[in-house]
N, C-alpha and C positions, 0 to 999 in steps of 0.2 A: 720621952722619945722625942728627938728631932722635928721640927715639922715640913721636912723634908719627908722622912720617915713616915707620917701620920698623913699626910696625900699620895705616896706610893700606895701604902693598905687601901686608903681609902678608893683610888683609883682601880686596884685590884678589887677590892670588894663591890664594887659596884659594873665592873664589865667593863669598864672603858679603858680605849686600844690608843696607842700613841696614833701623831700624825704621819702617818705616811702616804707613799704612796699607790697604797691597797685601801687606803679609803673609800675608795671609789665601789670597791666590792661589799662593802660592810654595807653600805646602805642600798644598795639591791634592792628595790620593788620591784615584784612582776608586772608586766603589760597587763596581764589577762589573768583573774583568778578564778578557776573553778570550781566547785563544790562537786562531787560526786554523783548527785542527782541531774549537776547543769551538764557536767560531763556525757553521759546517758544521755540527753538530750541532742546532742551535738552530732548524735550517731557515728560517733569515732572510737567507740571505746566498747569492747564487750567486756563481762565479767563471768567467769566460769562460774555457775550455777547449779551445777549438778548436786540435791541434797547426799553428797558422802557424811558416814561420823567417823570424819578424819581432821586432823590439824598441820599447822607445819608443812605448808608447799614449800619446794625449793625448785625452780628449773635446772635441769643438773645437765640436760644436752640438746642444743638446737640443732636437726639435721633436716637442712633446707633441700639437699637430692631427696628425700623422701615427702619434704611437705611435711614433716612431723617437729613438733616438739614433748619429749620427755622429762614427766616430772613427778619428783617423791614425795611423798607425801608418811605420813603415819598410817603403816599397813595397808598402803595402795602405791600403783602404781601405774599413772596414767602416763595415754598417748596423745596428743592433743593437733588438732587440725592450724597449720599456719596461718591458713588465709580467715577461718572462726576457729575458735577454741571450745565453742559451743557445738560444733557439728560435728555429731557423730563420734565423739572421743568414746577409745577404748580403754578400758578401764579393765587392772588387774587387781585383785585382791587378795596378798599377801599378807597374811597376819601371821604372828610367830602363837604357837599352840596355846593352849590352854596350861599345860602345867609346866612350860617355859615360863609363862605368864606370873603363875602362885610362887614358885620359885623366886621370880625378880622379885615379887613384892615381901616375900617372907625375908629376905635378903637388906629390907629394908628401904625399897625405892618407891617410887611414888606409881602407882598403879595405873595411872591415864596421862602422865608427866614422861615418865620414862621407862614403863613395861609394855613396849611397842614394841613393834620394829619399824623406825621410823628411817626411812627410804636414805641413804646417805652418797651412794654415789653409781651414776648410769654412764657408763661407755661404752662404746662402739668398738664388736666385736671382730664383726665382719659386719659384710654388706646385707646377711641374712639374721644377724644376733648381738643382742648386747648383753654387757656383762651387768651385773646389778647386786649392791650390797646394801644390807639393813642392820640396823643394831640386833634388832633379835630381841629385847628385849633382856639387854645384858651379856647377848650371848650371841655376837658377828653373825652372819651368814651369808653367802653370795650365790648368787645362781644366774643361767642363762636366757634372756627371754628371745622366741623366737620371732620378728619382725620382718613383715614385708607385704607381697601384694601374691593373692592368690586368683587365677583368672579361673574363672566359672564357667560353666558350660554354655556354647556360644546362644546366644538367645535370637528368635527370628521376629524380624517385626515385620510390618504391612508396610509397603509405600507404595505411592500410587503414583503409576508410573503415566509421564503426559504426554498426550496423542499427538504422532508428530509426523511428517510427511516418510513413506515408509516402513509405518510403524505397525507391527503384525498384532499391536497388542488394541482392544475396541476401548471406547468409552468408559470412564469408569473402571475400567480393570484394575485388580489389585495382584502384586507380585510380590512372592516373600524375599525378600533382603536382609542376606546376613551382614549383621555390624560389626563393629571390633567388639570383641571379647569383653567383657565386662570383668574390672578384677577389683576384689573386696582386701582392705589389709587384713592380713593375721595378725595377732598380738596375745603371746601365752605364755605362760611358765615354764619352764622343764624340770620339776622338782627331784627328778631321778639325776641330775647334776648339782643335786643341793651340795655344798662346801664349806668349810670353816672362812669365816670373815676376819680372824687375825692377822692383823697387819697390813687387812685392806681398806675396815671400818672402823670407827671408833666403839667403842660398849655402850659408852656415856652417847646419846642424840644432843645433849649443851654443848658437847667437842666436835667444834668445825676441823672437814680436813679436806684436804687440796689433791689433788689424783691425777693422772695423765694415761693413757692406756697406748703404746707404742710399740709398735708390733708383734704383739701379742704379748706383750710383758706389760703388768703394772707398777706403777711406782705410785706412790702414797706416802704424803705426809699426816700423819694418824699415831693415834696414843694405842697401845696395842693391849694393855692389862686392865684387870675391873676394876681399877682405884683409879685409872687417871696419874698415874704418875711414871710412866714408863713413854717418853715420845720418841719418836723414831719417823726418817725418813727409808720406807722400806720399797725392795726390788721384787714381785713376787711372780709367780705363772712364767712360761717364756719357759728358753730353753738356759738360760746362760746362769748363773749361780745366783742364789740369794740372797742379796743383800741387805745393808741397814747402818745407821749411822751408828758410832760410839754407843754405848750403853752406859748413860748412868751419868754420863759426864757432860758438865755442867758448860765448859767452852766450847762444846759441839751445838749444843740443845738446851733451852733453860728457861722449863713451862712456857711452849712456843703454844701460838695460837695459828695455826696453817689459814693462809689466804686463798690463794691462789696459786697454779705450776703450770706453766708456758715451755714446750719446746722451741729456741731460737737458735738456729744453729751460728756455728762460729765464720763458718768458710765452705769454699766449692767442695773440700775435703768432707764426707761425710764422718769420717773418725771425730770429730773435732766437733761435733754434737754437742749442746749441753742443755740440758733440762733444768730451769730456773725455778726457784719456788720464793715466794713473796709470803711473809708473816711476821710476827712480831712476838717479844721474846720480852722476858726480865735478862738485862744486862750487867754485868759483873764488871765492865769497866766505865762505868756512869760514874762521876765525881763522889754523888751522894747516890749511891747504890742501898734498893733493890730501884733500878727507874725501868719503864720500859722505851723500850728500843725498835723500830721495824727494824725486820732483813730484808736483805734477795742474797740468796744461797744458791748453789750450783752443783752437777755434779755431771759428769760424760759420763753416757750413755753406754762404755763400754768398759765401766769399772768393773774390773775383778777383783780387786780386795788387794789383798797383800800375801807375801810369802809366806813369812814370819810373822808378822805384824801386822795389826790391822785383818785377820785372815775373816772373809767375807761379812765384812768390813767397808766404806768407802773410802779411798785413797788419797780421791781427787776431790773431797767433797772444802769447799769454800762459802765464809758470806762477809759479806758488809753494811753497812749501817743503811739506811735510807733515812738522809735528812728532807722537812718539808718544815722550812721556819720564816718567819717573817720579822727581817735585819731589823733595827731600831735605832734611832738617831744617834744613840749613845754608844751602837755598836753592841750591845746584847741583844741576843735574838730570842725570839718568843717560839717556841718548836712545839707542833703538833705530831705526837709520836706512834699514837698507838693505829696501826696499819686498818683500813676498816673494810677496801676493796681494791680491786687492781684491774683494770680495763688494757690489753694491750690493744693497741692500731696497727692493722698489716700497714705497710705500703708495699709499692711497687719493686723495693727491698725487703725479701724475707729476711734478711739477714741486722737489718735495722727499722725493726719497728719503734713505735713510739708509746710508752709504757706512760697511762692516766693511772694516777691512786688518790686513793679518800683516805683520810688521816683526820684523828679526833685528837684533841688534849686530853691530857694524863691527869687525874685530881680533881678536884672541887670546889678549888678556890677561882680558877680559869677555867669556861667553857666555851670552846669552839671547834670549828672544825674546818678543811683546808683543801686543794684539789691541788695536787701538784702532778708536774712534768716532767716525764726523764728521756737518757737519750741513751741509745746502746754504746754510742761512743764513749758517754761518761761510764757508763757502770762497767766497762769493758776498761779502760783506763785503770778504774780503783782496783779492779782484780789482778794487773798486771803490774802496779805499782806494788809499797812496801807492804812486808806482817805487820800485824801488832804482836809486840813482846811484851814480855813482866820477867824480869831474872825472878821476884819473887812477891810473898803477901804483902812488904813492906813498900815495894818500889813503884813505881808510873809504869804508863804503860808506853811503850815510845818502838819507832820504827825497829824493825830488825836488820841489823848494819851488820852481823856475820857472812861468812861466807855460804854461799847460798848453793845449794845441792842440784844437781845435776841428774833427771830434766828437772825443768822447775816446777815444785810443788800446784797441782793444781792441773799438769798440763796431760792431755789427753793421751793417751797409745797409740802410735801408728797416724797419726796426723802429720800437721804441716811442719811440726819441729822434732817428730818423734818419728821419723816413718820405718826403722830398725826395729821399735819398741813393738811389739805385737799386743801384747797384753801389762796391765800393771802391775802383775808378780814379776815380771821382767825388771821392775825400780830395784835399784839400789837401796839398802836397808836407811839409809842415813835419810833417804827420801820421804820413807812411810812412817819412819821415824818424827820427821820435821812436821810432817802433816799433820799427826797426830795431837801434835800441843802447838799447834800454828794455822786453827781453821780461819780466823780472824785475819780481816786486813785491816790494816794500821788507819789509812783516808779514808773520810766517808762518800758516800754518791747525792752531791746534787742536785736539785732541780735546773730545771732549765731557767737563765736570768737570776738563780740563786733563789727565788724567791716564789713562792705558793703564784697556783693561775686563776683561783677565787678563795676566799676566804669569806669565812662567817664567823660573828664574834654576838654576844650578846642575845644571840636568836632563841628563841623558846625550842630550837630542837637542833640534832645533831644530821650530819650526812652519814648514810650508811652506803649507797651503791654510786657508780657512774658505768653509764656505757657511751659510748662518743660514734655522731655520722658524720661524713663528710658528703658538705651539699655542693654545688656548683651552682651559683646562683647568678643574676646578669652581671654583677658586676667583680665576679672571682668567685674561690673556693672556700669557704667557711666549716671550721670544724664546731659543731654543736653539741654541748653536755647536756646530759641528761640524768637530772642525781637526784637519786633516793632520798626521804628522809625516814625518821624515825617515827615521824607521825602520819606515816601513810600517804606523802604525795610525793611528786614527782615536777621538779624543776627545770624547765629548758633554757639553758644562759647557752651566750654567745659571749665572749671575747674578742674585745677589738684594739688594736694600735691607738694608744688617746695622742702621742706623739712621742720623740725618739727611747724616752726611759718610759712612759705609764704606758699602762693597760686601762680600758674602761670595760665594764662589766656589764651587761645585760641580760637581762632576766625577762625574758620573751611571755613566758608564761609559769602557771604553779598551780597543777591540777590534784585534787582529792581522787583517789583509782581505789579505792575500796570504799564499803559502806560504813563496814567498823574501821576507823582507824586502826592500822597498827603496823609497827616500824618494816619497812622494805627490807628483804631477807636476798633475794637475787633479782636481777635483770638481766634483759639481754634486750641484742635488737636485728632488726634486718633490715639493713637498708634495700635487700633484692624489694623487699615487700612494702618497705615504708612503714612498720611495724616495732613497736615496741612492747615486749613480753615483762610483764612486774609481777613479783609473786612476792607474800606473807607470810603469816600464820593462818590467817581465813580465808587464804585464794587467789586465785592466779588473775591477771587481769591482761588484756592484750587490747591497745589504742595505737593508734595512726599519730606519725610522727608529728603532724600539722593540723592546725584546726584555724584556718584563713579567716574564714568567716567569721571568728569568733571576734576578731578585731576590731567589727563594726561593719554598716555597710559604705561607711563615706571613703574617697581616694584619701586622703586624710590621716585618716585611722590606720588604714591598710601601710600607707609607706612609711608612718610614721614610729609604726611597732617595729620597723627592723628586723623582720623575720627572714632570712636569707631563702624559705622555703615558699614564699609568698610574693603576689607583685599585685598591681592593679594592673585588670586588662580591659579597663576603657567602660566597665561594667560593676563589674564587681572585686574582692578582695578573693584571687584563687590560688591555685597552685602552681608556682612558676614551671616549666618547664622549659628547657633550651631548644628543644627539638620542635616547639610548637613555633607554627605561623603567626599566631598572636603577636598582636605587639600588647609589650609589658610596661609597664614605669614601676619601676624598682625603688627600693629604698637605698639611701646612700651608703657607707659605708661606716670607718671609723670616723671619719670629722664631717660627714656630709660630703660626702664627696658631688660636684656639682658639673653642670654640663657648658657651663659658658664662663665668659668674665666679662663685667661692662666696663664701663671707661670713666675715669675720672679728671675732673679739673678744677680751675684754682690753684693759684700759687702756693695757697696752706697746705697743699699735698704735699708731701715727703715721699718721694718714689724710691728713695735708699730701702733696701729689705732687710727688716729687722725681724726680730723673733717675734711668733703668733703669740699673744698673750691670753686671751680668749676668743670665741668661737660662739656663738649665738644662732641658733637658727631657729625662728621663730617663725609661729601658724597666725596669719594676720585673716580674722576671721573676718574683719569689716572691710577687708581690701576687694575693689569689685572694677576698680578702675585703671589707668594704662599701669606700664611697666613702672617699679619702683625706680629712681633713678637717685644718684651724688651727683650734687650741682654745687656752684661755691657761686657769690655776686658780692659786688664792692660793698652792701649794705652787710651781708654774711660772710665775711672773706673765709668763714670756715667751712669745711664741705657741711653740706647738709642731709637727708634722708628724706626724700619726698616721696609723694606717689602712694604714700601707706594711710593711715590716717591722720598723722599732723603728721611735721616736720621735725627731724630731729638733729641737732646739733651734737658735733661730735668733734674730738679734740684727738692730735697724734697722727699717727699714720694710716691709712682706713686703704681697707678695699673692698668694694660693693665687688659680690658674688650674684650675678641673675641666676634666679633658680627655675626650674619648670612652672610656667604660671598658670598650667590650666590640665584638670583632667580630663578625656576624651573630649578638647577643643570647650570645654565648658569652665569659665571663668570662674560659677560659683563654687565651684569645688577648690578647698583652699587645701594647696601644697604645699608648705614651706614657700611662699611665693620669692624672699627674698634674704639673705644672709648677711648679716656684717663683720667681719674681719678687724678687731681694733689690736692695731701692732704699735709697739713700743716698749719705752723704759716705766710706765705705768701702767701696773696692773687691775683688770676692771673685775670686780667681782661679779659671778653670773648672776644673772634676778635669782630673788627668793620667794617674790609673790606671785601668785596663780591666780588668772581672773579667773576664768572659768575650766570646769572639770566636764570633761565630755561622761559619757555614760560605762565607758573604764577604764574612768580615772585618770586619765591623759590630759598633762596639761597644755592648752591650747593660749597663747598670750598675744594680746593685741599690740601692734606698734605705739599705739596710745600711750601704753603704760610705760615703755621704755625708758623716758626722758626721766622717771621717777625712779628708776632701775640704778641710772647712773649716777656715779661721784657729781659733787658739787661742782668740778671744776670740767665736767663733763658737760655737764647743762647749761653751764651758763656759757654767754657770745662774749 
């Protein structure tokens, strides 16, 4: 073999990623690590507690109007308080019978594995009821549970009313006063509405499926038979016909893994609706096929099927690839494929939210995993753009350049291009025809920038969830991840602008949320609450998005972690608010962003603006004396660095940055006291030595050491 050849494997075999410029993300440290006892400690974090013998939580519905959150479990089904998950939770117990039970296992299944009925999907039915399915233990079932708030008979208590000029009532009197009503939630079963769970749940509890409950119809992506090999995207309850994807056909559907389904509508037109689902597939037009592939697949909301063809059936139903790859110098790209979770972001546009997914590599040879970013604009493009065709087994697969049928495949009844078309039996045959061997589009859907928004490579474990806040902090708007892993913690990175092409990566913190490790199954979160919900296989766990103080108590610490959710308020490390009086000192941004500039002289100054090459901001712990200042003198004609603890010479185009020099007017508090700017055609590599390591792990570096930081031709006059 080559040995060209023999450093590829070798490169491959050992985890290492070319250079790019996602490096930055691979080597990711947290600020702040927690263990799950220091967690506990912190008093930010409860753990649901209650001894059930149950396994396998899932959060399957947050409904913030009620204060409640909803979750399944293995033959439970609990209701959980927002603001503690530990108070007062109702708690249903749903098990599927005893010789349901003898049944599944004589059948051949695993008797505490998979002869449950293990909780699979909770919607919102009304404002009084939600719908809820369980495997059954091989054997679907759905029913209603009854939810809400029942007020109790009014209760009278004592207050003692105070004597006042006028006042007929004596000393001491006491007066009954009725209160507001007192109202207790309900939470119960209604087993005389028990139902078949075909086509809602899966049989198998190992098969994830994706669900949306709209107006009073379900739609569900779910494997509907006891083997597992029959998937379908199905229409069920409501009043409008029942639907379902293709059966059996492999360019519709092909052993999908159901993610997630978001309603996004298209336009002010509500016909023009379309319920989106996010999963991942083995694909049949992979180079080296079977490979897997993500979707996002689609269908309007108000498919009727077809006349002839397709007859209840979807018409409109379409998907595309979702790429999340990371380019490489040579122009091959490394793709992360296998879909693992999908966070949408409302904005202030329903109509263009911003869709976050977790994606892991495919194989064994490469482990990693990826967070990429899409835009409705792109995925909205790829489905308007071309099909993918095949004339046949032998051929590629390449755009479809015939004439194309009228309306175009895909497009809704009675919307903004069909408003004649009332229904899709109304299509022309040639239409439900085309649809039929043309679900496929030809382009795939990018990320935003092309390229993943963190990346992990090399790391002892995979991403399994994200859920994303958006903070306002002093100095802008910051969106923060929050992702899952496989071994039971939970990661908070920030992403910031490093300048006009990179990203730089921050990893705020990485906390242990269970006692027993084990890989995060769902998330959610509320920013109403400041709240994040993580559930497992051993339990549900609910922590506060922030833990300020965990940063240290010095100003230092606090600005230097870059917590968008945090400032120093002259006291301590707390939690920023805009609305408060306090004055704050925030942390900088992407480069440091800084509050001043000083002045520089000396003829060796070069005041042409050339490109920033490095960015240094460094915690001068010895510095206790005036401001740092650039001075240049006939003995140094080069500017110099003084004011820190030696002097340091510097070569190129420089610009001293004054930084805040004191916290709450207290000098020994060291803040970033002073920044350097070294611009030019020579590039300065950042320091790599640490003098010293604060108490987490923060490297803190004296100006001292600087001089030995730099190039030879740096330090010397």
């Amino acid at each position: 073999m080559p040995v060209a050849g023999l450093l590829l494997w070798a490169s491959l075999l050992t985890g290492a990623w070319p250079a790019t410029s996602t490096q930055d993300h691979l080597l990711a440290m947290p600020r702040v690590r927690l263990s799950f006892k220091e967690l506990k400690a912190t008093g930010t974090a409860h753990f649901f507690n209650f001894l059930l013998n149950t396994t396998d939580y899932r959060i399957l519905l947050k409904d913030e109007d009620h204060d409640r959150m909803y979750v399944g479990s293995k033959d439970y089904v609990l209701s959980l308080d927002l603001h503690d998950i530990n108070r007062e939770p109702l708690i249903i117990h749903w098990a599927a019978s005893p010789q349901r039970i003898e049944e599944c296992v004589l059948s051949g299944k695993d008797g505490n594995g998979e002869c449950g009925n293990f909780v699979r999907l909770i919607q919102p039915w009304n404002r009084t009821h939600l719908y809820v399915c369980g495997t059954g233990a091989y054997n679907p079932m759905c029913t209603y549970v009854n939810r809400g708030r029942r007020a109790q008979a009014t209760p009278w208590t004592q207050m003692q009313v105070v004597r006042g000029r006028g006042s007929r009532a004596t000393d001491g009197a006491l007066h009954p006063t009725p209160t507001a009503p007192r109202q207790d939630y309900i939470f119960y079963l209604e087993p005389e509405r028990l139902e078949s769970g075909k086509g809602k749940c899966p049989y198998d509890p190992k098969l994830d499926t994706a669900s949306a409950l709209i107006n009073e119809e379900l739609y569900a992506g779910v494997y509907i038979d006891f083997m597992g090999t029959d998937a379908a995207i199905f229409r069920t309850l409501g009043k409008q016909t029942a639907m379902r994807t293709d059966q059996y056909n492999s360019r519709w559907l092909n052993d999908p893994s159901f993610i997630h389904a978001e309603l996004i509508p298209d336009s002010a037109e509500r016909n023009d609706d379309k319920l989106y689902f996010f999963f991942r597939e083995r694909s049949a037009e992979a180079p080296q096929s079977p490979a897997v592939y993500a979707r996002i697949g689609r269908i309007c909301l108000n498919d009727d099927g077809g006349h002839c063809c397709l007859v209840n059936k979807w018409s409109t139903f379409l998907k595309a690839r979702l790429v999340c790859s990371v380019p490489g110098d040579d122009g091959i790209e490394t793709h992360f494929d296998e879909l693992q979770d999908v966070f949408v972001q409302q904005t202030q546009d329903v109509r263009n939210p911003v869709i976050y997914a977790v994606f892991t590599s495919s194989g064994s040879v490469f482990r990693g995993s990826a967070v990429c970013v899409y835009s409705m604009a792109d995925i909205r493009m790829v489905f308007n753009g071309p099909f993918a065709h095949k004339e046949g087994p032998n051929y590629q697969w390449m755009p479809f350049s015939g004439k194309m049928p009228y309306p175009r495949p895909g497009t809704c009844p009675g919307g903004t291009f069909t408003p004649s078309m009332k229904s899709t039996k109304d299509y022309p045959d040639e239409v439900i025809n085309f649809m039929r061997s043309h679900p496929l589009m030809y382009q795939a859907v990018y990320p935003l920038q092309r390229r993943p928004l963190v990346v992990r490579t090399g790391a002892p474990y995979r991403l399994t969830t994200v859920a994303v806040d958006q903070v306002d902090a002093a100095d802008g708007r910051y969106e923060v991840l929050f992702l899952g892993t496989d071994r039971g913690t939970v990661q908070k990175v920030i992403v910031l602008p490093k300048d006009d092409q990179e990203m730089e990566e921050l990893m705020l913190e990485e906390v242990e949320v269970f006692k027993d490790p084990a890989p995060v199954k769902t998330m959610t979160i509320s920013s109403k609450r400041q709240q994040l919900y993580v559930a497992s296989a051993v339990g549900v766990t609910h922590l506060s998005l922030h833990r300020c103080q965990a940063y240290g108590a010095a100003c230092a610490d606090c600005c230097l972690a870059r917590d968008p959710y945090c400032a120093w308020d002259g006291q301590a490390c707390s939690r920023y608010t805009a609305s408060s009086k306090r004055s704050y000192l925030h942390p900088g941004g992407a480069a440091g962003r800084t509050s001043g500039m000083g002045t520089l002289s000396g003829s060796a100054v070069d005041s042409t603006p050339t490109p920033t090459r490095t960015l240094w901001s460094l915690c001068s712990t010895a510095w206790r004396g005036a401001q740092p200042s650039l001075s240049a003198s006939p003995a140094h004609p080069r500017p110099l660095l003084s004011g820190c603890s030696s002097e340091i010479p510097v070569t190129g185009a420089v610009r001293f940055v004054q930084r805040t020099a004191s916290c709450a007017q207290s000098r020994a508090c060291c803040f970033v006291p002073c920044s350097l700017v070294i611009e030019g055609s020579t590039p300065v590599q950042p320091p790599r030595t640490i003098s010293s390591m604060s108490s987490h792990g923060y490297s803190c570096m004296s100006w001292a050491e600087m001089p030995s930081m730099l190039p030879s031709s740096h330090r010397q006059l």
